[in-house]
Every structure is written in structure tokens, then in C-alpha cells.
N, C-alpha and C positions, 0 to 999 in steps of 0.2 A: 756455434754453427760454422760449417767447412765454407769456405767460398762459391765452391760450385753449387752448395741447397741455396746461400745468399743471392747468387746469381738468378737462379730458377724462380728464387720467391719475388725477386726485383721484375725479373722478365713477366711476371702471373702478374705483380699489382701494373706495373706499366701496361698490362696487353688492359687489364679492369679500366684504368683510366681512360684509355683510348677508346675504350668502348663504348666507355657513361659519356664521352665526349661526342662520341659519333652518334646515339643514341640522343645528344642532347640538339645537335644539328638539324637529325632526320627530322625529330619530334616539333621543333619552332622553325626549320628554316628561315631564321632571322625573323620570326613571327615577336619574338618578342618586345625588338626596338619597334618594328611598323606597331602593333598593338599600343604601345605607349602612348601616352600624349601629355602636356601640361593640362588639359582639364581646366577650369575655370578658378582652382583654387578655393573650393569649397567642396562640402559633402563630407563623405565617411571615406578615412583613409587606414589604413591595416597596419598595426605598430608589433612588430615580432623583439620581445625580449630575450637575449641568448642565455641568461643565467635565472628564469625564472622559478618564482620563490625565494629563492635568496635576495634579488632584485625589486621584487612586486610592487612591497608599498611602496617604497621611492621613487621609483617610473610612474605609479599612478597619482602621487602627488603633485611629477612634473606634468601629465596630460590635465590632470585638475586645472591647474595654472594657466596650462597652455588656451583650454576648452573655455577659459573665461573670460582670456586677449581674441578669441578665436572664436565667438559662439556659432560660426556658420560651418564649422570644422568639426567632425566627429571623430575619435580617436580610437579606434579597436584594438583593447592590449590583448596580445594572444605572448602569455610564459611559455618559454621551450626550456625544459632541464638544460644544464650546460653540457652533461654528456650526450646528448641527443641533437643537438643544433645544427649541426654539421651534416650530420643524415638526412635533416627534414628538410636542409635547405637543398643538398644535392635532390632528393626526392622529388621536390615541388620543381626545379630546374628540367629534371629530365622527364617530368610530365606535362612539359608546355607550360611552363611559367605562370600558368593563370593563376595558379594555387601560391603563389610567392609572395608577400607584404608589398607594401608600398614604400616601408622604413624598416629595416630591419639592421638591429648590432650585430655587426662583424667583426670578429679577433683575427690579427693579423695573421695566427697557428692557421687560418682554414682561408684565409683569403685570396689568396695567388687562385686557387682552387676554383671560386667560385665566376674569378676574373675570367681565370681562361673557358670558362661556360659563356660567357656575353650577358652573364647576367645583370650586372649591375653600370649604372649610367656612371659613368666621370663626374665628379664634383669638382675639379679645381677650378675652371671657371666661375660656377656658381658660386663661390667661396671669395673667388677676388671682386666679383659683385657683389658681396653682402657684406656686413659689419664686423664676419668673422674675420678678414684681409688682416693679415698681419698680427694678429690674435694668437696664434696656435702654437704650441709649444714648438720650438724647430727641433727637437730630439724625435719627435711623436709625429710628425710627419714626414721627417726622414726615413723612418722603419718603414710606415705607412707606403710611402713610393717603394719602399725596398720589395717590401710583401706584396704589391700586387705587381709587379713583375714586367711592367710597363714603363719603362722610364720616365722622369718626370710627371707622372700620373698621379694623380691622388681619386683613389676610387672607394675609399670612405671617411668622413671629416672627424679625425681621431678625440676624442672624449677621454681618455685616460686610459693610463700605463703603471706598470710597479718596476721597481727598481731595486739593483743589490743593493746591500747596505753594511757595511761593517759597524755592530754593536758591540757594548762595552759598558760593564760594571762600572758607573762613576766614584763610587762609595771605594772599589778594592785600588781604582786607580790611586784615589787619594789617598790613602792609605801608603798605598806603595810608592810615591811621590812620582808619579809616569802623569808625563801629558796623555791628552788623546791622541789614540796613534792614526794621526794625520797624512804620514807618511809610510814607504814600506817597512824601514830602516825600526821607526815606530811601532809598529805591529808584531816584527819578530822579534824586536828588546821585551817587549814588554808579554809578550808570551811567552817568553827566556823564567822572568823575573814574577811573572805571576804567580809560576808553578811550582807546587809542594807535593809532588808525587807520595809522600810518607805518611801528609795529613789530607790527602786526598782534594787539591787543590790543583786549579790546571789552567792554564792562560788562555785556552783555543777548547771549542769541541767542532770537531768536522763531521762532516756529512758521509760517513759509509756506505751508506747502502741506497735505498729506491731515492732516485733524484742527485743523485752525485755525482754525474757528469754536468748537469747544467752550472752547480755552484765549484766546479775544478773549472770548469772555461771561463766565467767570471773572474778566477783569481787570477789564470795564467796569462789572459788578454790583458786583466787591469796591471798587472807587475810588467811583462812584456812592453807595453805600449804598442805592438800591433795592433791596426787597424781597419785590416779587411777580412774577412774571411777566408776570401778565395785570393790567388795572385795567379790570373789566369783562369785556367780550369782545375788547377790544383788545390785543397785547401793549406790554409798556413798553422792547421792544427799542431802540425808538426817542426815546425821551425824550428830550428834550435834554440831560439827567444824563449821561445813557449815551454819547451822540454824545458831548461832549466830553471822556470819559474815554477813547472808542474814539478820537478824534483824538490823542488825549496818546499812545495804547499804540503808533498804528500810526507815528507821527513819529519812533519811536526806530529803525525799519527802516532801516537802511544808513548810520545818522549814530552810532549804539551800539553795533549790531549789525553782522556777518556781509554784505556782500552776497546771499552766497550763500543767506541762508535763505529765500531768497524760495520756494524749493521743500522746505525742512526738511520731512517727515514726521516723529515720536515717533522711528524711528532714526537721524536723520542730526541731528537736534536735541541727543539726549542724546550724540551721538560729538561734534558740536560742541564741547559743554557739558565733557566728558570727557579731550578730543583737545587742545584748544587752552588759550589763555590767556584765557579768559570766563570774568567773574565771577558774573552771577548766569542761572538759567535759573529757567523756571514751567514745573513738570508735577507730575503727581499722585504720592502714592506709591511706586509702581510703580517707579521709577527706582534707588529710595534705595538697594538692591544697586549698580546700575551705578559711582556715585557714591562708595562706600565704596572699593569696588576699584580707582576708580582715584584718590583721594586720603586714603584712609582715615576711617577715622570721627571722629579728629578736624580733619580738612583738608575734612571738606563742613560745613554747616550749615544748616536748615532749618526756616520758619517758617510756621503758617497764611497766609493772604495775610493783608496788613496792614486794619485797621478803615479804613471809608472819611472817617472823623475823627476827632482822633489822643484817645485813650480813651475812644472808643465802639467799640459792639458792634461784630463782626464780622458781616460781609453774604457769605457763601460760594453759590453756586452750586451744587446736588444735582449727587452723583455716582450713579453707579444704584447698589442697596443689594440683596445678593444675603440672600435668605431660605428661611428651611422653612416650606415647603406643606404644611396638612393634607388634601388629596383626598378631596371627599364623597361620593366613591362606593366609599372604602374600607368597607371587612368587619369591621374590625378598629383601629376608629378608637383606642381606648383604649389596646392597645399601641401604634400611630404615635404617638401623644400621648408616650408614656413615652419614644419615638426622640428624640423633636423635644427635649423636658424636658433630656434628657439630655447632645444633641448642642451645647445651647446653652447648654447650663452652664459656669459661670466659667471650669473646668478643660479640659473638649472647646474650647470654643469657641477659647480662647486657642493651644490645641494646634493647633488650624485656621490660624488665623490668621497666627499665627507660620511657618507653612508657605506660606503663601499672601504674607506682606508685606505685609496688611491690618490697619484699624481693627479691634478684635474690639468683640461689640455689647454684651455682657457687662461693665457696668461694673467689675464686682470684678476682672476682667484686669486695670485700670491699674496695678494694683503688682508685676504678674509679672514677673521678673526681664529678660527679653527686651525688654519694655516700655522697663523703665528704661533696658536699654542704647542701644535707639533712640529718642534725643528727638525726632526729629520725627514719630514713630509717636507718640508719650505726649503729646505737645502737639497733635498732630491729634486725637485722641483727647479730649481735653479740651475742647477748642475746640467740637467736636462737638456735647457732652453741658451745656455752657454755657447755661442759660437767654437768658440774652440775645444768642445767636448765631442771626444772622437767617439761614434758608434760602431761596433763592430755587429752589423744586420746577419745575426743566426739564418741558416736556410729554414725557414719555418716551410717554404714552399713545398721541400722534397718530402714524396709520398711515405717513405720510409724513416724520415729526421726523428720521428717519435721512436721508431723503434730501432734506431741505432744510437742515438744517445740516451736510451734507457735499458730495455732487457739486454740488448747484443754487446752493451759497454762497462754496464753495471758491476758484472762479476770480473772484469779486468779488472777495474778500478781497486776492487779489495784486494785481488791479488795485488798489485803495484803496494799499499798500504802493506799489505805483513812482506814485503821483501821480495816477491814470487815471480813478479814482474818488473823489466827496468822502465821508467820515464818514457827514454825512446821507445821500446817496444810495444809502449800503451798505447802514444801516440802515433806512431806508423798506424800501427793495427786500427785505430780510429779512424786513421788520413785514408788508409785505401777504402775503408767502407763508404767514407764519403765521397771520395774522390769517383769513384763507382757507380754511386745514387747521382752524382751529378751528372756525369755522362750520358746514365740512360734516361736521365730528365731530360737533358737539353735534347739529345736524338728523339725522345719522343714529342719535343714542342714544335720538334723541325727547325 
């Protein structure tokens, strides 16, 4: 896509935003906060799930719980698919609010979004009033102020997150007498030394195809040690930091790795990973089922990505951070309060999350027994809540982030992998798309 159709399509969703934004004014003129109230803290409150059916029974085990501490509380679970969540919550926003929950999960990918509607009450006060104070992971509310676009703001109290993770064959490690690679020094020896290109053996499979910008800015951030996104209004995609750690990641395609990954999506990656004789992969959480099953839990092993200098801080990349929403056009804010209190308590939360294969946000989790049995859960978790673990907060905000780290960057990427493309010219061509989408964000937020 030329620059000038990118402009045109930036200028069309920008003029859409502006409009749902104006539309969402005309429609509440601030009807929403005067309609709220705290409510007596009792009655029937509206609980919207973002990932239902996947989520169900375990949401309605926590409302079970919740309904039995709470019998003067009623819990209405309404499941919203995860692809649809986002539409129904703009939907219900830009028809007067009355159709909105009382409590509903928000992902940091759509929350800047719904912030700048006025849809949703601020939580951080409520939060230093109640038992969660000092509770909360600090990585997961970091993002959480990042994504809703408000400075020091927390406008939904975060419940868990996923994170990259660099896995690793324990069994070929030993084999091969290589520690875990801890460090970066570690990762490329030992993807050097894994690989038998002859008898089809390979140290690395990388990500080729749909979803392979997100795990290149992972590796280029964690090697790099930069840790903003932006410097200015620029982004720092393109640093020279970044370029030569993007040179080092994508040099290991077909000399480490896979020919074939040239087109890996997240399933044909992790059957790579699974299927064959590759030692180590990079992906988030998410996996760490697939990975158990097919070598048990003590034949994987798994580490935050390694510090980008060898006992310094860790430099991680945001992953979205899904949260509970207080809705300021509930009725009945005092009981949603008690939902939310409740749902992200050590014991709910950990319940969730262990269902789910997630971070939970709940520091007192770290010692639940699940925890301990998955190390790379408890070390991501750690890593996380680490003071000197730098976040680099993705713009999940910009209207177009989805679709320039994915369809508009996707097919560069592979060029860059067979030769076609240099480092620099992937990452320019990156920088100005974003550097672009920011600008006509910020002009349209005023």
C-alpha cells in the first residue's frame, strides 16, 4: 500500500472516530456520569465477559462464590465472543450508555478507545481504598496507565497478562552440554550448536508469517535494551539499537532455522517447535500446554527473554493486559465495586487464571501451588512485578496499530528473511507508518 491510499485510509478511520466520538457526546451529553450513582450496594448488577465461552465456567464459578459472600447481590453473566467485544461495547457507548454493564473485562488492545468515550469511572482511588493497595502486579499496571491514555490513571484494575517467553528443549540442551540460554550470548551459541541442517535439526524456528511483527519487536526491544517506544513523537523502532538486533534475529532464518518458516503463523510454529527436533522457540505463554504435552514438564523449559546486558534489567515488550471495568453509568456502582474487589482477589484471581494459562495480577498468587508447578508462569510473573523491569508500552491506542503491525508489515518481514529487504529499510518503512498513525492520533485527540 502507497503512502498516499495509507494516508486516505488513516484520514477515513480518523474522520469514523471522530464521528463515533461526536455521536457519543450528542447522544449522553455527560448523561452518563450524572445517571450513575453508588446505589446502596445491593441488587442486580450486569457482569459482561470479553472472551465468552472460552471464559464461562470459570467466571461463573467466581460469581457462584461471589453470590454466597454476597447473597443481597445478584450477578448477571452476559458472554460476548472475543471478536465482538469491542463493537458491542462501542455500540452500547454510542446509544446512551444505558445498554453498558456495570462490570465489564477490558483488554488494554481496545481501552484507550473506550476511555476517551467517558465511558468508564477511574479506579485508582478505589483501589488505594481497598485491600487490592499494593497488591497488583507493577508491570500490569504500568501498561494499564499506558493504555488508557490518561496519565497516572488507572481505569481498569488489571487481572492478568501473558508474556514472551524464550523456550527450550531441556533434554537436547543436555545432551549438547549448553546451559539455558539465560543470556543473549547464550541463545545465539547455542542455536549455532544445536543445528544439523543434514539430519534436519535446527536450534531456532521463527515466526514467518501472520503474527511476526509482534514476536521481531520482542526480540529487537529485549536484545536492544531500549525502552520507550516513542522518543518524542518519533518512534524508536528504527534506532540503530533496534536495526542491529533486527539483523542479528532475522540472519538466523534458514541458516538455524526451518526453511519452511518463512510462512510459520503461531500454529505451524509451535507444531514445528513440538513435531520436530528444534531446540529453542520464542512465544508467549500461551504455548506452555502445547509444550508440556508434548515433552513433559520436565523436557520444556522456559525463560523471560534474556536482559539486553548480561545482569541488567530486563527490557520486555507490553503484552495487552486484560482488566475489570467500573462503567459510569452504572446504578449501582458500590456493589460492581464489591464484584470487581472480589473477582481480583488473590484467591478469584488465581482461580481465573490458572484456567486461563495466564500471569495472575494478584501478587499474593505467586505462591499458589499451580504457580509453583509452572516455572515459567512464576518467573514471568516475577519478572513482571520487578522494579527494574523495563516495559516497552506498544501503542495499542492507535486506530490502525492492528493493521500496520500485521497485514501492512507482514509481507516486508518475509522479504527482509530471504535477503529482499535490508533491516534498515524494514524498519524505516515501519517507523514512518507509525510515526504517521501517531500524528494523526494526537491531531485528532487535540
Amino acid at each position: 500500500m502507497n503512502h498516499d491510499i495509507r494516508r486516505r485510509s488513516r484520514s477515513l478511520l480518523a474522520l469514523g472516530i471522530s464521528t463515533a466520538l461526536a455521536l457519543t457526546a450528542t447522544a449522553c451529553g455527560g448523561s452518563e456520569t450524572e445517571a450513575g450513582s453508588e446505589g446502596d450496594g445491593k441488587g442486580k448488577i450486569v457482569f459482561w465477559d470479553n472472551n465468552g465461552g472460552v471464559r464461562t465456567d470459570v467466571w461463573k464459578k467466581i460469581i457462584t462464590e461471589f453470590e454466597k459472600k454476597n447473597p443481597d447481590i445478584d450477578v448477571e453473566y452476559v458472554g460476548i465472543p472475543i471478536a465482538d467485544v469491542q463493537s458491542k461495547y462501542d455500540t452500547a457507548i454510542q446509544g446512551g450508555g444505558d445498554s453498558l454493564p456495570d462490570v465489564g473485562m477490558v483488554g488494554t488492545a481496545y481501552l484507550a478507545n473506550i476511555v476517551a468515550q467517558g465511558a468508564l469511572e477511574p479506579v485508582g482511588d478505589r483501589i488505594e481504598d481497598s485491600p487490592l493497595k499494593g497488591k497488583l502486579v507493577k508491570g500490569m499496571v504500568d501498561s494499564v496507565e499506558a493504555a488508557g491514555g490518561q496519565d497516572g490513571e488507572l481505569f481498569t484494575v488489571p487481572t492478568s497478562a501473558n508474556q514472551g517467553v524464550l523456550w527450550y528443549r531441556t533434554d537436547l540442551f543436555d545432551k549438547a552440554g549448553l546451559e539455558p540460554p539465560a543470556t543473549w550470548d547464550d541463545f545465539y551459541k547455542a542455536a549455532e550448536e544445536l543445528t544439523d541442517r543434514k539430519n534436519n535439526r535446527f536450534g531456532f524456528t521463527i515466526r514467518g508469517g501472520a503474527g511476526s511483527i509482534a514476536q521481531a519487536l520482542e526480540m529487537m526491544y529485549a536484545q536492544s535494551g531500549i525502552d520507550s517506544f516513542w522518543k518524542g513523537d518519533k518512534t524508536t523502532v528504527n534506532d540503530p539499537e533496534n536495526v542491529e538486533a533486527l539483523e542479528k534475529y532475522a540472519a538466523l532464518y534458514n541458516k538455524v532455522t526451518p526453511k519452511a518458516d518463512l510462512n510459520n503463523d503461531f500454529t505451524k510454529m509451535v507444531a514445528t517447535f513440538t513435531g520436530g527436533e528444534v531446540g529453542m522457540l520464542q512465544h508467549n505463554l500461551g504455548s506452555y500446554t502445547d509444550h508440556v504435552k508434548a515433552f513433559g514438564e520436565k523436557g520444556i523449559g522456559g525463560l523471560p527473554m534474556p536482559p539486553a546486558e548480561d545482569g541488567g534489567p530486563r527490557t520486555l515488550v507490553s503484552n495487552p493486559v486484560d482488566g475489570l471495568g467500573l462503567f459510569k453509568s452504572s446504578k449501582n456502582k458500590a456493589a460492581a465495586w464489591k464484584f470487581i474487589e472480589f473477582a481480583a482477589s488473590a484467591e478469584m484471581n488465581s482461580l481465573w487464571n490458572e484456567s486461563a494459562g495466564a500471569i495472575p495480577a494478584h501478587t499474593d498468587a505467586a505462591d499458589d501451588e499451580w504457580i509453583n508447578k509452572a516455572e515459567p508462569t512464576k518467573t514471568a510473573m516475577e519478572s513482571l512485578d520487578d522494579p527494574d523491569t523495563r516495559i516497552v508500552q506498544l501503542p495499542y491506542y492507535l486506530p490502525d496499530w492492528n493493521s500496520i503491525s500485521k497485514a501492512d508489515t507482514e509481507p516486508n518481514f518475509q522479504k527482509l528473511l530471504l535477503g529482499q529487504m535490508t533491516a534498515k529499510e524494514f524498519a524505516d518503512d515501519l517507523a514512518e507508518r507509525l510515526n504517521e498513525a501517531q500524528t494523526e492520533w494526537k491531531e485528532q485527540m487535540g
